[in-house]
GUZA-258437 format. One record per residue: x, y, z of N, C-alpha, C, CB in turn; residue in one letter. Coordinates in nm, 3 decimals. Glycine has a CB too. Layout:
// GUZA-258437
- X, Y, Z, X, Y, Z, X, Y, Z, X, Y, Z, A
...
//
This chain:
// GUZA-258437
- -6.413, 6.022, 1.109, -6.550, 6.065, 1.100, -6.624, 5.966, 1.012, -6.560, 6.210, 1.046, X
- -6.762, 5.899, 1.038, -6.798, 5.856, 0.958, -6.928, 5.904, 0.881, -6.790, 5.762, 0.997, X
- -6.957, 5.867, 0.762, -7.059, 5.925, 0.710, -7.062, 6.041, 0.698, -7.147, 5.900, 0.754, X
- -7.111, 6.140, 0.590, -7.112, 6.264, 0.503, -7.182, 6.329, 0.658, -7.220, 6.263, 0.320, X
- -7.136, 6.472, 0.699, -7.184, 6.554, 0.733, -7.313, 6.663, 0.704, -7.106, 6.576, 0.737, X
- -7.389, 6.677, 0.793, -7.512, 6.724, 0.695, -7.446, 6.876, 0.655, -7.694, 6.735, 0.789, X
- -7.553, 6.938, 0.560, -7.550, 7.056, 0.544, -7.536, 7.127, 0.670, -7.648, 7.088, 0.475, X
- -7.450, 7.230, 0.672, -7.410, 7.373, 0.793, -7.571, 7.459, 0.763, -7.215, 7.516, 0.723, X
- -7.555, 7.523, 0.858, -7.662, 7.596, 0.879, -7.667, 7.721, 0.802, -7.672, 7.618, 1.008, X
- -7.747, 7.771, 0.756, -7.747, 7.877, 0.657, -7.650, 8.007, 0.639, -7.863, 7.924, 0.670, X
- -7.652, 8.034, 0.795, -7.566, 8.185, 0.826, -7.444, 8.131, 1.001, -7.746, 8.365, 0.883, X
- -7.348, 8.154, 0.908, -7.286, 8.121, 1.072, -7.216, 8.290, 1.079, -7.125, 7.948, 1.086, X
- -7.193, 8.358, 1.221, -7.136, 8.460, 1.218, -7.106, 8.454, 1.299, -7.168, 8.550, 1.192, X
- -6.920, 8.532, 1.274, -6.865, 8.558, 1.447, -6.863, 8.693, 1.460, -6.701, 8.501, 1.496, X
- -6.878, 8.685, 1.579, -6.936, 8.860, 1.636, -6.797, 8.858, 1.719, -7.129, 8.885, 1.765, X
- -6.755, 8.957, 1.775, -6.616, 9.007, 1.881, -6.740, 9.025, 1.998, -6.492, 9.197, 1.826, X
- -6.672, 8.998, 2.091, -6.779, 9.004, 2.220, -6.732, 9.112, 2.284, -6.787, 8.874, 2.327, X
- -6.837, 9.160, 2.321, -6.804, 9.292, 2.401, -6.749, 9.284, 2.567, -6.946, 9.379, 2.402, X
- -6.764, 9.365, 2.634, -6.708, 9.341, 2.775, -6.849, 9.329, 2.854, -6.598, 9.475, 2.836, X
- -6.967, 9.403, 2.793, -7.115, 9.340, 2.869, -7.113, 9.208, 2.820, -7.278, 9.418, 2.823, X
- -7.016, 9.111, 2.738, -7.066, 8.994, 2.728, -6.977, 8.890, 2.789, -7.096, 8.972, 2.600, X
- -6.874, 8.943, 2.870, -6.779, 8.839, 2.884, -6.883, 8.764, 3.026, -6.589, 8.907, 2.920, X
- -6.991, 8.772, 3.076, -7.025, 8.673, 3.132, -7.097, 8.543, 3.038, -7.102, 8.728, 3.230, X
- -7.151, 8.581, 2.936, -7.168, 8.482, 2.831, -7.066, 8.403, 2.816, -7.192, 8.532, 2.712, X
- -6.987, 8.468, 2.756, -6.834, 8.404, 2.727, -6.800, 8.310, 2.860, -6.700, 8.543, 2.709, X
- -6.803, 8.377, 2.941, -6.719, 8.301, 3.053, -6.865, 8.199, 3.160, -6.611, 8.460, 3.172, X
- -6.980, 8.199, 3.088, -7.063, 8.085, 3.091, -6.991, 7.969, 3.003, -7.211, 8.125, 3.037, X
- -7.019, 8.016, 2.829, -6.997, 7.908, 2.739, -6.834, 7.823, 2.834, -6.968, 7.991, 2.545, X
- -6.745, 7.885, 2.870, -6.624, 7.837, 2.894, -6.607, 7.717, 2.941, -6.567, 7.905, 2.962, X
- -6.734, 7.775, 3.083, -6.782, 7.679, 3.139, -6.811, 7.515, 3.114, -6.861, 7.730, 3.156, X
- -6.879, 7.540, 2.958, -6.908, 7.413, 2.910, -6.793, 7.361, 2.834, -7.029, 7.414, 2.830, X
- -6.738, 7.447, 2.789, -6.571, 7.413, 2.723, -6.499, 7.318, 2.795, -6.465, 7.543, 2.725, X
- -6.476, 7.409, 2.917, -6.379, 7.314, 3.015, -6.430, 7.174, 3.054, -6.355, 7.387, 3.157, X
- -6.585, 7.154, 3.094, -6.654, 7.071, 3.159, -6.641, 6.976, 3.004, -6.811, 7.133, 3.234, X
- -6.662, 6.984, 2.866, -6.651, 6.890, 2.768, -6.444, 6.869, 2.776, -6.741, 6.967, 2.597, X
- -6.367, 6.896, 2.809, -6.277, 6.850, 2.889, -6.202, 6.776, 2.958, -6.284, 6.864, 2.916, X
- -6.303, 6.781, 3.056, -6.269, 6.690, 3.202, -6.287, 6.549, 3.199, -6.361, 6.730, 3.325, X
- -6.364, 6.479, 3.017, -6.329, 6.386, 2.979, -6.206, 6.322, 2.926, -6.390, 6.382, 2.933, X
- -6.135, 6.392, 2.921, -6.000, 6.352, 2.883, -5.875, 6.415, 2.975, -5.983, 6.396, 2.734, X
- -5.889, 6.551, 3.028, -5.807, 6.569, 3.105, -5.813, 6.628, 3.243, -5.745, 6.618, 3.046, X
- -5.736, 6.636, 3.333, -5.806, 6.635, 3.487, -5.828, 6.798, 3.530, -5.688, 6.547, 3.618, X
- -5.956, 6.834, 3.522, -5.957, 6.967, 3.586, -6.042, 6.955, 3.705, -6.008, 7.079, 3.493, X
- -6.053, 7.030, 3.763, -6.069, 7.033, 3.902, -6.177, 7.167, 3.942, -5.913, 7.045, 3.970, X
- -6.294, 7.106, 4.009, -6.367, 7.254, 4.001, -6.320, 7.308, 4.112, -6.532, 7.263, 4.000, X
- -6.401, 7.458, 4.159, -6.344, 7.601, 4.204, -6.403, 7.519, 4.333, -6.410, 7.785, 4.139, X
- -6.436, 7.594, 4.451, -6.522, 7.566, 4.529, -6.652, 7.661, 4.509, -6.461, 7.569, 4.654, X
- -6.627, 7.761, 4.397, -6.754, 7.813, 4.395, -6.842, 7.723, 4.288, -6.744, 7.970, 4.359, X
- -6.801, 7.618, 4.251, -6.858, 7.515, 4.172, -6.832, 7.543, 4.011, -7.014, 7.508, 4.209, X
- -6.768, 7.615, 3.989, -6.708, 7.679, 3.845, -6.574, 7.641, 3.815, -6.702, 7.839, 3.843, X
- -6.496, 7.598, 3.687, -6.444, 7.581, 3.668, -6.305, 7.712, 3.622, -6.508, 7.502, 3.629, X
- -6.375, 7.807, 3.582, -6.309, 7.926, 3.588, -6.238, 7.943, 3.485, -6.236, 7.942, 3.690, X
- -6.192, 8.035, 3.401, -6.065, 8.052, 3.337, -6.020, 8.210, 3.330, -6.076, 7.989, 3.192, X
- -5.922, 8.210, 3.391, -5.840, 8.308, 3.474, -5.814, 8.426, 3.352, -5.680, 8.229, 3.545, X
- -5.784, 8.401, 3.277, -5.706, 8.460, 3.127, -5.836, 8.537, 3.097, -5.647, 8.325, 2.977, X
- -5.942, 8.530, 3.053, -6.072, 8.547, 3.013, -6.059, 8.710, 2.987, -6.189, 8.492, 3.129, X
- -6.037, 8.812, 3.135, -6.029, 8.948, 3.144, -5.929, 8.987, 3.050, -6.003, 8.994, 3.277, X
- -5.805, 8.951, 3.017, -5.724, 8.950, 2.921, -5.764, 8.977, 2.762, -5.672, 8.836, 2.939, X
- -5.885, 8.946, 2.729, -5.958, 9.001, 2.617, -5.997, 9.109, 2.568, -6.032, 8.970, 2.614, X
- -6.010, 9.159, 2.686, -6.087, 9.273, 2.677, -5.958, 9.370, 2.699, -6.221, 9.283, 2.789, X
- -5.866, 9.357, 2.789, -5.788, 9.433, 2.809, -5.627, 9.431, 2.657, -5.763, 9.391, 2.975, X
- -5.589, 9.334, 2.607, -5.498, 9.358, 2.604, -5.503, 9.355, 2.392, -5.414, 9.262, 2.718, X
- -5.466, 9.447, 2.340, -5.533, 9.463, 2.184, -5.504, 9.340, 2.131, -5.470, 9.584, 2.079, X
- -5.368, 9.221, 2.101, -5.382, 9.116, 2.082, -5.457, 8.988, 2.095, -5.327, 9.116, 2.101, X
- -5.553, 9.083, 2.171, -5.667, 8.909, 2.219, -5.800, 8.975, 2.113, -5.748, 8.881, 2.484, X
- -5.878, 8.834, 2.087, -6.000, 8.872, 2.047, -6.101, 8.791, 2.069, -6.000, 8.899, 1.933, X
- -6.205, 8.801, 2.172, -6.324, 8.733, 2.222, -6.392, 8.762, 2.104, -6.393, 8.780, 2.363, X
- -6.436, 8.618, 2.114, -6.567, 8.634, 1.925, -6.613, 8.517, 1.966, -6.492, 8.625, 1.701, X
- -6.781, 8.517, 1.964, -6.874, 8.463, 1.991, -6.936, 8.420, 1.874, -6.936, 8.530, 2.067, X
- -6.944, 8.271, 1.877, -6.989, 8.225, 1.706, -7.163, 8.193, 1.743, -6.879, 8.034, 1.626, X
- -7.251, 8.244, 1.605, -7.347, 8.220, 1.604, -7.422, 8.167, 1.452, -7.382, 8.320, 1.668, X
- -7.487, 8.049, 1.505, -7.546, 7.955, 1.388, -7.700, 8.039, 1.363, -7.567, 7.759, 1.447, X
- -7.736, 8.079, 1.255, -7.862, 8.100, 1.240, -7.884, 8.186, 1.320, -7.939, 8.005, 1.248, X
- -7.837, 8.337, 1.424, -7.868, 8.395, 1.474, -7.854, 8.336, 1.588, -7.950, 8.434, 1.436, X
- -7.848, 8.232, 1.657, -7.833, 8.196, 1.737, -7.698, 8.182, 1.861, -7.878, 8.129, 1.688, X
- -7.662, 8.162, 2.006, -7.555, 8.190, 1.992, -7.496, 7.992, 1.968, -7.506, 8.303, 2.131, X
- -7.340, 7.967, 1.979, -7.369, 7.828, 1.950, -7.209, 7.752, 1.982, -7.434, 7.812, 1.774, X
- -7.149, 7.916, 2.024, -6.991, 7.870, 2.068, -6.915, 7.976, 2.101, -6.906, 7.795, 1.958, X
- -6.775, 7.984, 2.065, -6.676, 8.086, 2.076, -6.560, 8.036, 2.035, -6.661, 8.139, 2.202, X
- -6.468, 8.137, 1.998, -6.313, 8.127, 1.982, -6.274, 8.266, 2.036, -6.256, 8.099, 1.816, X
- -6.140, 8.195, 2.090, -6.025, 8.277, 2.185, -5.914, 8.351, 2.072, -5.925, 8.146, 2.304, X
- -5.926, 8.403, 2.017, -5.786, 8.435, 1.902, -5.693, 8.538, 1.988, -5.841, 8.530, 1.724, X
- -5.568, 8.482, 1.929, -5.479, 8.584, 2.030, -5.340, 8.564, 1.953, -5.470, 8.531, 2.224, X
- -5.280, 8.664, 1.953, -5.109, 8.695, 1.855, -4.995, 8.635, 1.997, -5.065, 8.952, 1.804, X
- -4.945, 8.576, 1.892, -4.825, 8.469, 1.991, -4.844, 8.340, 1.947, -4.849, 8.458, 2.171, X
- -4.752, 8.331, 1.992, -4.751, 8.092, 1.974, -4.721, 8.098, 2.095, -4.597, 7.958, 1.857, X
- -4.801, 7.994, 2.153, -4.808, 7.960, 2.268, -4.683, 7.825, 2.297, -4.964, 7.928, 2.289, X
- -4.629, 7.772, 2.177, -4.534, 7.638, 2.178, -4.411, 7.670, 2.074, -4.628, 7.485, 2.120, X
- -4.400, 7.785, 1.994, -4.269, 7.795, 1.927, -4.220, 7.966, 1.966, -4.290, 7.757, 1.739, X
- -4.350, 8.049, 2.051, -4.253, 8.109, 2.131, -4.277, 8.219, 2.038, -4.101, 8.043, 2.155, X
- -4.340, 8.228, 1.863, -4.319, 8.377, 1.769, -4.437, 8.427, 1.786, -4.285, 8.372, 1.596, X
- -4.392, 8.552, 1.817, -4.512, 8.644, 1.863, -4.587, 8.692, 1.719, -4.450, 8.792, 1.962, X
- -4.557, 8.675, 1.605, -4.658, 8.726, 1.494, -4.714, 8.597, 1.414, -4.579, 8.835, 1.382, X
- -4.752, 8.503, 1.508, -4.844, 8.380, 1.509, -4.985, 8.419, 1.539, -4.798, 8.274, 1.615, X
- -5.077, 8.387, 1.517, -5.210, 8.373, 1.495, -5.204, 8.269, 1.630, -5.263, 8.317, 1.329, X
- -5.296, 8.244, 1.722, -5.303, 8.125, 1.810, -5.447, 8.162, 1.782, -5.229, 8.113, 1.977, X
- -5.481, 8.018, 1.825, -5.618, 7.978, 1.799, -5.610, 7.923, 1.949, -5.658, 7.866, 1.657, X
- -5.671, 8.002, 2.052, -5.650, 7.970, 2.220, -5.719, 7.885, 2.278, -5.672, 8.073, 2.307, X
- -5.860, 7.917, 2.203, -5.979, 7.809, 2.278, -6.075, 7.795, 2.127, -6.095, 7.901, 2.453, X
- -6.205, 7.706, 2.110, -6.258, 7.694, 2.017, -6.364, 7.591, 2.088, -6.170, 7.664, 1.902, X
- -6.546, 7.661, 2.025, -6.597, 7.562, 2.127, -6.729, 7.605, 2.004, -6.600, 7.597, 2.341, X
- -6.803, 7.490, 1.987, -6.888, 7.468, 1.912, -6.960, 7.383, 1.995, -6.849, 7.428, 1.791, X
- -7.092, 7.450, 2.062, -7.183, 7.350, 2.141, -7.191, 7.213, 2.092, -7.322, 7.398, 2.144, X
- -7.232, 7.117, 2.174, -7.257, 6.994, 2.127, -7.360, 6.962, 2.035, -7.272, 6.927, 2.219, X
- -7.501, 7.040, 2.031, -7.598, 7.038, 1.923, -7.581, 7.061, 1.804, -7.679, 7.102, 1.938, X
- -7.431, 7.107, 1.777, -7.405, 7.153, 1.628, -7.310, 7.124, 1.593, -7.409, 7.272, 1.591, X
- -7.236, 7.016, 1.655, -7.094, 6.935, 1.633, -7.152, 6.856, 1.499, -7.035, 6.813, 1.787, X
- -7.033, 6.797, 1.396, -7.053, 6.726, 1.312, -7.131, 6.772, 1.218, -7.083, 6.633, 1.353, X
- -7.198, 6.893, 1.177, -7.266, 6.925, 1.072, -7.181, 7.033, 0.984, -7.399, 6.972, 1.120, X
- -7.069, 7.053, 1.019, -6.951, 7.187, 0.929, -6.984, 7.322, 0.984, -6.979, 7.210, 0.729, X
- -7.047, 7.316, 1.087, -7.079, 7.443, 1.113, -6.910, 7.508, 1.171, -7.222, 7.443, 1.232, X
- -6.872, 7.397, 1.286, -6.731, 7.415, 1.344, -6.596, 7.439, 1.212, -6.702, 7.258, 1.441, X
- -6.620, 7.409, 1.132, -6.563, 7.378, 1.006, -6.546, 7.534, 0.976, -6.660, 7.278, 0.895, X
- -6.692, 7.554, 0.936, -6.712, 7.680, 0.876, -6.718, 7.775, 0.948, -6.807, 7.690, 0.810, X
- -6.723, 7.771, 1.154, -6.677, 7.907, 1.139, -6.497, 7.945, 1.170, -6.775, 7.987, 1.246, X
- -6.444, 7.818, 1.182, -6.266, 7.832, 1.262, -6.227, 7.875, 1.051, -6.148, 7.580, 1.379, X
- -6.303, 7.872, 0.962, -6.236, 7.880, 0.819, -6.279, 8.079, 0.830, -6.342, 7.744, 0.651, X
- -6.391, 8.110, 0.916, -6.411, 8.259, 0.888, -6.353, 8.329, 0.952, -6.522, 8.308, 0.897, X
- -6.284, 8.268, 1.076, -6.194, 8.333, 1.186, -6.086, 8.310, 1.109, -6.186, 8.273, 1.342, X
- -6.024, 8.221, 1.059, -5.866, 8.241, 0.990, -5.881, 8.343, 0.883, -5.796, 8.093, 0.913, X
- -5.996, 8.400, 0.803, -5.988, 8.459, 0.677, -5.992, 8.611, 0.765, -6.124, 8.411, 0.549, X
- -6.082, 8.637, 0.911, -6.058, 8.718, 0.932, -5.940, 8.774, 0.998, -6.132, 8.728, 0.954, X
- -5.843, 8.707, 1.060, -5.696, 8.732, 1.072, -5.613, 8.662, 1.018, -5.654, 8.732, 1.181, X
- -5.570, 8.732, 0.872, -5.468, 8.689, 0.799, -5.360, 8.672, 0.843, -5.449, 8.746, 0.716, X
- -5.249, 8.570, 0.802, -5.106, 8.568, 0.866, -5.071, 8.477, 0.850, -5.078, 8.589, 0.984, X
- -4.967, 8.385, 0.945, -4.888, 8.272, 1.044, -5.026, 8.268, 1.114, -4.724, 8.321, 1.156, X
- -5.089, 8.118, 1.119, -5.178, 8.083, 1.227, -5.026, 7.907, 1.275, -5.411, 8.038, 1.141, X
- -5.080, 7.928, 1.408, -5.104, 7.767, 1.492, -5.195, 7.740, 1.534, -5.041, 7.727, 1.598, X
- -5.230, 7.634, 1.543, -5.322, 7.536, 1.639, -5.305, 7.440, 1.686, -5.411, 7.498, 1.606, X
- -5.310, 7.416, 1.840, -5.251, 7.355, 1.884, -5.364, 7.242, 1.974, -5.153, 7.441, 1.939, X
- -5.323, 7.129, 1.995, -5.494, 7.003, 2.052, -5.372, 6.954, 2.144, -5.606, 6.824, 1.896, X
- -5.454, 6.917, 2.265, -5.343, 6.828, 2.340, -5.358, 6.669, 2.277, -5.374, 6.828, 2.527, X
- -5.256, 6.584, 2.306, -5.214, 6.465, 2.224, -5.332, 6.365, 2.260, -5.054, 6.403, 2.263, X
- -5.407, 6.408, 2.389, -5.516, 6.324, 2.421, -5.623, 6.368, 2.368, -5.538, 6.306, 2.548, X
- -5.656, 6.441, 2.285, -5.791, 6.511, 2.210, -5.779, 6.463, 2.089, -5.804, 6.678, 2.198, X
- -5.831, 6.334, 2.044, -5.806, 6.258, 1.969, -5.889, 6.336, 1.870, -5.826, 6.122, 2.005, X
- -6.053, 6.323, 1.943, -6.185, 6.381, 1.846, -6.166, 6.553, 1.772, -6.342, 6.387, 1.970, X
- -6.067, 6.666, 1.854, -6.014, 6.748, 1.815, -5.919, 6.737, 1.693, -5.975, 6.786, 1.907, X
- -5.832, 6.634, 1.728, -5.719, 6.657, 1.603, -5.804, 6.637, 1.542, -5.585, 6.577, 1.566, X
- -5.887, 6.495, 1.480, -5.936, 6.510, 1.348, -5.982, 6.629, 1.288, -6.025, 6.436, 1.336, X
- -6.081, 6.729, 1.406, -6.173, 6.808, 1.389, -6.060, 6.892, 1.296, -6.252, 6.869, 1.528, X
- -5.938, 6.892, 1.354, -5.866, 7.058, 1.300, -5.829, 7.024, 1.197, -5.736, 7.139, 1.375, X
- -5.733, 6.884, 1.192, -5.705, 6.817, 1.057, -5.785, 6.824, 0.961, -5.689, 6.696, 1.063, X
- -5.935, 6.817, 0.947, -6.038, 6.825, 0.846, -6.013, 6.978, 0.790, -6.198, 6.796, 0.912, X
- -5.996, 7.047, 0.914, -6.088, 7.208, 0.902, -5.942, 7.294, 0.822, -6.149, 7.306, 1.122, X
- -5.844, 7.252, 0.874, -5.773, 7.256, 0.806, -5.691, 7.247, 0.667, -5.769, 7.237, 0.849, X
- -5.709, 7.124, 0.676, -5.653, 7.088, 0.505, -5.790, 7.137, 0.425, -5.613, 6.877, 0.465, X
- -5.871, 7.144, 0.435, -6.015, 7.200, 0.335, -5.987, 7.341, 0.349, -6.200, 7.160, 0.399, X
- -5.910, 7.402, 0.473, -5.919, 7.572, 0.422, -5.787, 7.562, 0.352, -5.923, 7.717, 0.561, X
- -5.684, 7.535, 0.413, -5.552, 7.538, 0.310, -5.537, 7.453, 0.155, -5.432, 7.476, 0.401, X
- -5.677, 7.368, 0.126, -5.668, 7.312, -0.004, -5.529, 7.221, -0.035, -5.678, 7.434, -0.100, X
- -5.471, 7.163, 0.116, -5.344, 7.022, 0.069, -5.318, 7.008, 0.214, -5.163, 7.064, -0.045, X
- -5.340, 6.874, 0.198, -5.307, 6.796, 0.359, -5.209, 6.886, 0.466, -5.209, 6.632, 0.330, X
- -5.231, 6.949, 0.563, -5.166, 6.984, 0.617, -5.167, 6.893, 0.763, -5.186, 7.109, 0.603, X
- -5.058, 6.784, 0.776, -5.048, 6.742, 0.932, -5.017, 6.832, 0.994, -4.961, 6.644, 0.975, X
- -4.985, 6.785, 1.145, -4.935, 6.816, 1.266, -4.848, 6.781, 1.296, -4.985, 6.800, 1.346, X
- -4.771, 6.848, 1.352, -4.632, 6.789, 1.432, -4.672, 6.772, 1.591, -4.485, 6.912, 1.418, X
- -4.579, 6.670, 1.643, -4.610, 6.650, 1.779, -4.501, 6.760, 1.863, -4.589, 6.478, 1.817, X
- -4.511, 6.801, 1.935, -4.483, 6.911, 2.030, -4.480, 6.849, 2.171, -4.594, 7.027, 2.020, X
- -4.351, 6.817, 2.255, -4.338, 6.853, 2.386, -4.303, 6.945, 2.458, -4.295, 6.802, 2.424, X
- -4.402, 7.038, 2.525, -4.380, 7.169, 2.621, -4.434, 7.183, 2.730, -4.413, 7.278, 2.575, X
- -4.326, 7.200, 2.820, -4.375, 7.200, 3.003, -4.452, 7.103, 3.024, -4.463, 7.328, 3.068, X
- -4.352, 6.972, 2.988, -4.396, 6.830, 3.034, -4.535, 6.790, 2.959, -4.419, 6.827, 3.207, X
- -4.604, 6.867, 2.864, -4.754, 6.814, 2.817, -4.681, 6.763, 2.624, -4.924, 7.000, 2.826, X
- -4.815, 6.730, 2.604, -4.734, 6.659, 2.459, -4.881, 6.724, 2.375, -4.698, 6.419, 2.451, X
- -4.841, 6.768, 2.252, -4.947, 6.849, 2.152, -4.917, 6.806, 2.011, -4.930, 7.023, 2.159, X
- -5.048, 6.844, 1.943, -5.032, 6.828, 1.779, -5.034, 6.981, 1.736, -5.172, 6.731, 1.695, X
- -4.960, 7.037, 1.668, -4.916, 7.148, 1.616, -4.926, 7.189, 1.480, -4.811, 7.151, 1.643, X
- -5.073, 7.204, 1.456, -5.118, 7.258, 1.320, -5.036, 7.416, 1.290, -5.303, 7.277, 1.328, X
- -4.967, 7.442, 1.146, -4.874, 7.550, 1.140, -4.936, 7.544, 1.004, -4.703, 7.539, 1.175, X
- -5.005, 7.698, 0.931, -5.022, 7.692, 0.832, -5.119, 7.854, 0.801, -5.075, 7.549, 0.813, X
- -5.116, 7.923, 0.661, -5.159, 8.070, 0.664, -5.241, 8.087, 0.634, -5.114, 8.153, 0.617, X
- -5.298, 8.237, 0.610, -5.426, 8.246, 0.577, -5.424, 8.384, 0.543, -5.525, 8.202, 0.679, X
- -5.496, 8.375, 0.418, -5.514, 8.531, 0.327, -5.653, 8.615, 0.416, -5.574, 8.491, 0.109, X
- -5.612, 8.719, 0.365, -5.705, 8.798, 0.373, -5.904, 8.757, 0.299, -5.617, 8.914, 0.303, X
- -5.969, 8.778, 0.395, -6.108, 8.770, 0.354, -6.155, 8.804, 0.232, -6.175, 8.833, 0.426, X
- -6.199, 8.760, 0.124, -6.204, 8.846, -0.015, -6.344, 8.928, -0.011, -6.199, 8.738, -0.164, X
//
């Protein structure tokens, strides 16, 4: 990263999204996947959507949690939180599934500050996991990371079902 990040925006809040909102949600996704398809190959629907299948899974199953991040009242992203590791297999892991901070508010700590309010709000074992080609991600988590855990925490590299990952492993207290 170069150069100091500006000030975050005054109020960031994550809200849990309701089930009247999973078309929001599964708009923003939209742009998730599509910021993506620069690095890895997805393929649209023929209904011109990229889709993500799992999505209903939020709403249905108590381990998932749709939460919709908003800057200033505004809306401005989302995170996927869900119990399991998706790469070492322990189900009383924290996964951090998806994470999406529009492009207008990248680079100012807002992303920073809200993946630090989602770990305080589910205490535990977290992972996080970037594929090995999300270069601009690792840093992102690497930053967001070692500043919430207060000491360098790397990644380990991870090969599973033929893909290759960086594997952030590290906890998180309760919200004070």
């Amino acid at each position: 990263m170069t150069g100091s990040p500006e000030k975050p925006p005054s109020q960031i809040e994550i809200v849990p999204a309701t089930l009247d909102q999973q078309s929001v949600l599964a708009n923003l996704l939209e742009l998730y996947v599509h910021d993506f398809s620069e690095i890895h190959p997805v393929e649209l629907r023929p209904d011109g959507r990229f889709g993500y299948d799992n999505l209903p899974r939020y709403w249905l199953e108590p381990d998932r949690h749709p939460l919709l991040l908003k800057l200033d009242g505004k809306l401005a992203g989302f995170a996927l939180v869900k119990k399991g590791s998706e790469i070492s297999g322990n189900p009383t892991v924290w996964d951090m599934a998806e994470f999406f901070i529009l492009r207008g508010h990248r680079r100012r700590g807002a992303g920073t500050a809200a993946a630090h309010e989602v770990w305080r709000r589910f205490p535990g074992p977290w992972e996080v996991r970037v594929m090995e080609s999300n270069h601009a991600a690792h840093r992102f988590w690497l930053h967001a990371i070692t500043e919430f855990s207060g000491k360098p925490t790397p990644s380990t590299r991870v090969d599973k079902d033929g893909r290759r990952w960086h594997l952030f492993s590290f906890e998180s207290s309760p919200a004070a």
